[in-house]
C-alpha distance (Angstrom), angle and dihedral (degrees) to the residues before:
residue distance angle dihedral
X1 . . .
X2 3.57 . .
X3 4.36 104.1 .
X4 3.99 97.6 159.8
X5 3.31 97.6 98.1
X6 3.97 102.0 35.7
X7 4.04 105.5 107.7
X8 4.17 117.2 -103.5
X9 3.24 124.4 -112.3
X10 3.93 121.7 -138.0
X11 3.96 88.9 -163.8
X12 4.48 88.2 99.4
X13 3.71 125.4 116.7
X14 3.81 104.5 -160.0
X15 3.81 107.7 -154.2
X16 3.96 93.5 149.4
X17 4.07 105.8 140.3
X18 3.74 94.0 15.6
X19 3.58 121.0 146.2
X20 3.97 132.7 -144.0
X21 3.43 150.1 -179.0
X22 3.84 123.6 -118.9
X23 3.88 96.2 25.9
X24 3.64 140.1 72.6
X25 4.08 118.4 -103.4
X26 3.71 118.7 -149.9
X27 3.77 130.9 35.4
X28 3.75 90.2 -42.7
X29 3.78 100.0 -108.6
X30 3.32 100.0 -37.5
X31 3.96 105.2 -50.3
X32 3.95 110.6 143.1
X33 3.73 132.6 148.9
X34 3.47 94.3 -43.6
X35 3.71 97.1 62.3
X36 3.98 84.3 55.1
X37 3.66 88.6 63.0
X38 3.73 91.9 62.1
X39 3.29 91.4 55.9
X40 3.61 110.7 62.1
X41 3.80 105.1 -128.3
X42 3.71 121.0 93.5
X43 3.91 99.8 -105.9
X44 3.91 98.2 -169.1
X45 4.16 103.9 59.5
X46 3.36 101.6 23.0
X47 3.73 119.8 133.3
X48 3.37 130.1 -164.4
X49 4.27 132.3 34.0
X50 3.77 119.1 6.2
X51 3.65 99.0 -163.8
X52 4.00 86.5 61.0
X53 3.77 96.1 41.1
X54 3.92 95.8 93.2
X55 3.69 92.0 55.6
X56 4.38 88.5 41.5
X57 3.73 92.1 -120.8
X58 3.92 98.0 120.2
X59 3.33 95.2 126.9
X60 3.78 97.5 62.9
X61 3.74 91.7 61.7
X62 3.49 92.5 125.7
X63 3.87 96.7 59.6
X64 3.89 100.3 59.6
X65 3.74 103.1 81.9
X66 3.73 131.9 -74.0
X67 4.00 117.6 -38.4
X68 3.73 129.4 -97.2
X69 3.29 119.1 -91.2
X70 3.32 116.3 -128.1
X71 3.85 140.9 -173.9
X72 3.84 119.5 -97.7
X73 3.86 122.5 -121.9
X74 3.82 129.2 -168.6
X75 3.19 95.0 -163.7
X76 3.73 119.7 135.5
X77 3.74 136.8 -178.3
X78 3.64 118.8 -121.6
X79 4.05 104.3 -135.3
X80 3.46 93.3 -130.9
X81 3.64 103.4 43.4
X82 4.28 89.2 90.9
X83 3.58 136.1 -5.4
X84 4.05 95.0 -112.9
X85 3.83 88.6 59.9
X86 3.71 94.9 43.1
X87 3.64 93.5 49.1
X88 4.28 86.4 49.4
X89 3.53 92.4 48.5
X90 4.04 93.7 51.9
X91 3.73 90.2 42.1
X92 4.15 89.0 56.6
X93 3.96 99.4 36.5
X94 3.77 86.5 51.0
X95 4.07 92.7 52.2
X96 4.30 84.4 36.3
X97 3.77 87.9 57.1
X98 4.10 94.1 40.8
X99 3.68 102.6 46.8
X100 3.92 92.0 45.8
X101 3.45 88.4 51.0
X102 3.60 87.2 50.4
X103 3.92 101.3 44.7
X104 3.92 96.8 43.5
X105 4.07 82.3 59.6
X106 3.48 87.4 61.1
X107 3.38 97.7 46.5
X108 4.02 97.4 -105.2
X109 3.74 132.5 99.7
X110 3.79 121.4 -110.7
X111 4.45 109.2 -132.8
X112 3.49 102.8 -157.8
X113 3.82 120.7 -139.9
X114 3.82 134.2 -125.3
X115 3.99 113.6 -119.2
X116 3.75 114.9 -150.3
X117 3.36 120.0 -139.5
X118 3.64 117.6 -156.2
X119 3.84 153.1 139.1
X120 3.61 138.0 -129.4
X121 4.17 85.5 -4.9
X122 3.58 147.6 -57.8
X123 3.54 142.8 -151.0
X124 4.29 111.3 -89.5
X125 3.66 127.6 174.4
X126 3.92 86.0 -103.3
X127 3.61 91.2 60.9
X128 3.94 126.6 -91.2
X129 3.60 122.0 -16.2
X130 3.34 122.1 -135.6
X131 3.95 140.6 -170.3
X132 3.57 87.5 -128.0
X133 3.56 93.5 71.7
X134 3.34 105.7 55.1
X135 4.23 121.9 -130.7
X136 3.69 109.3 -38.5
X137 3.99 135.4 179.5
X138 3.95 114.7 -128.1
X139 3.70 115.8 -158.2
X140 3.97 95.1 -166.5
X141 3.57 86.1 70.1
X142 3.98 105.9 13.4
X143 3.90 95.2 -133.4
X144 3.71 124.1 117.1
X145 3.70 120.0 -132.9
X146 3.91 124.3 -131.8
X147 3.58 139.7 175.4
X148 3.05 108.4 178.6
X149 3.63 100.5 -149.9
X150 3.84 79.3 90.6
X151 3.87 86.0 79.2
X152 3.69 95.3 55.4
X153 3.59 83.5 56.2
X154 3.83 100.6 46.4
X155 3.65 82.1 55.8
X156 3.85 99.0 55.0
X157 3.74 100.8 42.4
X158 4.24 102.4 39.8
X159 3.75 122.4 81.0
X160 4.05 107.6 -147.2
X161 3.99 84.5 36.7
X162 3.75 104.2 86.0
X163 3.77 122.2 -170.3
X164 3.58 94.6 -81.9
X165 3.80 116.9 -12.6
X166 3.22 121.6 126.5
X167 3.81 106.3 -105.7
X168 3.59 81.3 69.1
X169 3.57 95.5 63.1
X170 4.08 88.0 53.0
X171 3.47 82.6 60.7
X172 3.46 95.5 42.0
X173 4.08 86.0 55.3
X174 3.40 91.7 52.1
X175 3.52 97.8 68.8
X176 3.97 94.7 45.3
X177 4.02 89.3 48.4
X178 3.94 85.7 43.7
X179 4.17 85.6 61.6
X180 3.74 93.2 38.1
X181 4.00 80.7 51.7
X182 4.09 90.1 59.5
X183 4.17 87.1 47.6
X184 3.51 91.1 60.8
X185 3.52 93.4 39.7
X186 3.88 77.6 60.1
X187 3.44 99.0 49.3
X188 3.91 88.3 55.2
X189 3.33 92.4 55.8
X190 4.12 92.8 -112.4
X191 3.64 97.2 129.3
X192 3.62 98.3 47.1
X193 4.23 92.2 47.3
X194 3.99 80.5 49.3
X195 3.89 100.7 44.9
X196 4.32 85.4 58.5
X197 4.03 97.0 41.3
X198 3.75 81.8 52.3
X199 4.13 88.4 56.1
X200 3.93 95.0 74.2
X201 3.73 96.0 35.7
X202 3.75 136.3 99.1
X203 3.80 126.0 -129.6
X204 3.77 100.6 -91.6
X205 3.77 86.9 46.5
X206 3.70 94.5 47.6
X207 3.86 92.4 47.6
X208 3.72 86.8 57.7
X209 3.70 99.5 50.9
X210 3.96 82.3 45.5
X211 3.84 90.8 56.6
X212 4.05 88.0 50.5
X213 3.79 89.3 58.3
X214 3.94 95.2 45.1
X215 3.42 99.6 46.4
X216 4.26 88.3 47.7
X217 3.90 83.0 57.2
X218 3.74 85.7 50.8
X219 3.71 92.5 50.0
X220 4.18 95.3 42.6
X221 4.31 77.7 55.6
X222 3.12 89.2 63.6
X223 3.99 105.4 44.7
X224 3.79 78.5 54.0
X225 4.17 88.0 58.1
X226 4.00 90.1 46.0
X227 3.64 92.9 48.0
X228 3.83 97.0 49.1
X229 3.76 96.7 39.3
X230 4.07 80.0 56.3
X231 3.70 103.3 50.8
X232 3.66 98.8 22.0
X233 3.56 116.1 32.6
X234 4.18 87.2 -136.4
X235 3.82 88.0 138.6
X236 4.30 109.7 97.5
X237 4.35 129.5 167.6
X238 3.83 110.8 -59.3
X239 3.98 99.7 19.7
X240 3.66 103.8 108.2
X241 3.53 88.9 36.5
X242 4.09 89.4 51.6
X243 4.05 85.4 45.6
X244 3.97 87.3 52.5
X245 3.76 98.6 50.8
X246 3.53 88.0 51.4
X247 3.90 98.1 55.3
X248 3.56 87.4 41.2
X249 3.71 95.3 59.4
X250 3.67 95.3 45.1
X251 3.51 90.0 56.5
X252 3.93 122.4 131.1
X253 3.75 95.0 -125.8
X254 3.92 98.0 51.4
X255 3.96 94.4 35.8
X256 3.96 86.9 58.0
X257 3.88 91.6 44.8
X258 3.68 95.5 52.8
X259 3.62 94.0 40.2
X260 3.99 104.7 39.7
X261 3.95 104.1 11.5
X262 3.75 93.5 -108.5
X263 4.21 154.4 46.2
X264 3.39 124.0 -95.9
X265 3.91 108.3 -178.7
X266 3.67 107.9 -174.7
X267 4.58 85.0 53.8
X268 3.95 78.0 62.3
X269 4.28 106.5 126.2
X270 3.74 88.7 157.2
X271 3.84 125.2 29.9
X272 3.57 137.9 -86.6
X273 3.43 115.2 -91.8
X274 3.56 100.5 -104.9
X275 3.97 88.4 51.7
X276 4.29 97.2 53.8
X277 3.89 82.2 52.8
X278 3.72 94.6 47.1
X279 4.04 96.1 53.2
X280 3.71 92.0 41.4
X281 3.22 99.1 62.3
X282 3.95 94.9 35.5
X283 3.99 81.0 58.4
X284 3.74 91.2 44.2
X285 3.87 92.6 43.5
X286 3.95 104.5 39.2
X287 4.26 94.5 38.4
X288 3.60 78.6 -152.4
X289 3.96 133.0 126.2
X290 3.62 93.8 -162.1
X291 3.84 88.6 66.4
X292 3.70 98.6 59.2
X293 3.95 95.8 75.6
X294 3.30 93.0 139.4
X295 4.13 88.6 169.3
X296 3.80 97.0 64.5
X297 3.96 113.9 29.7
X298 3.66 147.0 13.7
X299 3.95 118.6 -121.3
X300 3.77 110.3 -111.3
């Protein structure tokens, strides 16, 4: 993936290295990715509430009782002060400059959101975030949380994403794009429609509706990949395929294999593998919101 010329974004809280009182710093005694695979929700794109992730209610957030407050910070990474933050701030000024794009041909007006960048966790108006959970979108305060340890991890545990090449920051991309995805699903008012359908449903129901807002994040990831391989030529040999394996492996099917021996489809919140490749690349293929309505058919 070629980022260099992709325009910054300013809209990055750097909290990477900060430390707090009434939380644990680092990668809270040794949990990782793996532990997230024990735990039956996808911990790498998932958007919404960490505290609920474990029991794969994320998207009800918004129900549980006022947010968190937390304390303001102003501070801001400067693009060029380390190639993690660089690479962040291209990701999010390319998706600032899409979606705008996007919304003012509709008629609307595209609010950007801040993305945190921290490590070990941090305080977020969804309660604490945590390494553990992977990057998530939170809608009480429309900022998406990274550490960006994750990537370190991506990198060890992917084939096609090498330690550093550059497929592997297409993949990396696709998860950040895959959170911006759930803000503007947030912005349209999706997540609040699906938080009350979700109020008179059972689990198995829920889970489904879940899925439908997942895989629509998926999708809006890849509109993001058609529109910058169209205006800025970031998209090199081995990228999509990169992005691909990645959704594949964070699939709900092969999660719950590795993690329990076998599928259970209706504990789904996320997709099967096979369907968080599909809407990807119908994303990436159509450049097209309209074809990511992931409530009312099933790309052919």
């Amino acid at each position: 993936m070629r980022f260099d010329q992709l325009p910054r974004s300013d809209q990055i809280e750097d909290r990477r290295g900060e430390t707090r009182r009434g939380f644990p710093i680092g990668r809270a005694g040794g949990i990782g990715i793996g532990t997230l695979l024990l735990l039956t929700a996808v911990g790498w794109a998932l958007g919404i509430n960490p505290v609920y992730l474990i029991g794969g209610a994320e998207i009800l957030s918004g129900l549980r009782g006022p947010p968190q407050q937390t304390q303001p910070t102003n501070n801001r990474v400067d693009p060029g002060s380390d190639r993690t933050g660089e690479f962040v701030a291209a990701v999010l000024g390319s998706t600032e400059a899409q979606w705008k794009d996007i919304f003012a041909q509709n008629g609307r007006t595209y609010e950007a959101p801040t993305l945190v960048m921290f490590t070990g966790a941090t305080p977020s108006a969804c309660g604490y975030a945590q390494s553990a959970m992977g990057p998530f979108y939170c809608p009480n305060d429309r900022k998406v949380y990274l550490d960006t340890t994750f990537f370190d991890d991506l990198e060890r545990r992917f084939r096609g994403c090498d330690i550093g090449s550059k497929s592997c920051q297409f993949a990396q991309a696709y998860v950040i794009t895959h959170e911006i995805g759930h803000h503007v699903q947030n912005l349209l008012g999706i997540l609040p429609q699906v938080q009350q359908r979700q109020l008179g449903l059972d689990q198995a129901e829920s889970n489904q509706l879940q899925v439908s807002v997942e895989l629509q994040a998926d999708c809006l990831a890849g509109v993001w990949g058609h529109y910058a391989a169209e205006r800025w030529r970031v998209v090199e040999p081995g990228d999509v395929e990169a992005a691909i394996q990645t959704a594949s492996a964070i699939g709900d099917d092969r999660l719950q294999r590795r993690s329990q021996g076998y599928v259970v489809p209706d504990a789904f919140t996320h997709g099967s593998s096979e369907q968080r490749t599909r809407w990807f690349l119908t994303g990436l293929k159509s450049g097209q919101v309209a074809s990511c309505d992931t409530f009312r058919m099933q790309p052919q």
